[in-house]
N, C-alpha and C positions, 0 to 999 in steps of 0.2 A: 426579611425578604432580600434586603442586600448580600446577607451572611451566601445564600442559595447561590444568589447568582457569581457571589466571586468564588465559592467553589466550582459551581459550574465551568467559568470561565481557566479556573487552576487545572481543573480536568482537560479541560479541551488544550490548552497550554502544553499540558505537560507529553501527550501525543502528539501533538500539532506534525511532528517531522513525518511521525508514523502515516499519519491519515493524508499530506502531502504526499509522500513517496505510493500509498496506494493511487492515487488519484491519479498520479502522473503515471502509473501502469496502467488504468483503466481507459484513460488519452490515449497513450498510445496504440493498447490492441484495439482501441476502436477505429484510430487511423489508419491501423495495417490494414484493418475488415473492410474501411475504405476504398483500399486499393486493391484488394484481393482478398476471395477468401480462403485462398492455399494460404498469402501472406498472413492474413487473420488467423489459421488456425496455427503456425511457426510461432507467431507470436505469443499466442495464449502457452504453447510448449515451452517458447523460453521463458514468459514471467513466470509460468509456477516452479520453475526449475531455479531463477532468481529469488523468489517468496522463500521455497524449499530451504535453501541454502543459508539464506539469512536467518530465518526460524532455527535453525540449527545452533548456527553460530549463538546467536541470540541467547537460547535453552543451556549451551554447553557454557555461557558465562554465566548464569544464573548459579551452576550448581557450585 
């Protein structure tokens, strides 16, 4: 049972930055929706245009 949980916790570790940097784009378009939703929908434009790009980058060092 412990064996589970410190993989568990190696897995969650090992994305940690990943699943942070989503969160803090989720914060965010949720604050622009806050304030607007012309703001809210710019925003959603620019994070997947940020996601986009990084996925890229990300894919093009893999190979």
């Amino acid at each position: 049972m412990v064996y589970l949980i410190t993989n568990i916790f190696k897995f969650i570790w090992k994305y940690f930055d990943v699943i942070c940097f989503l969160a803090a784009i989720i914060f965010a378009v949720w604050g622009f929706f806050l304030l607007s939703f012309t703001a809210g929908i710019f925003s959603v434009a620019v994070s997947l245009v940020v996601l986009g790009f990084l996925v890229e980058r990300i894919a093009s060092t893999l190979q």
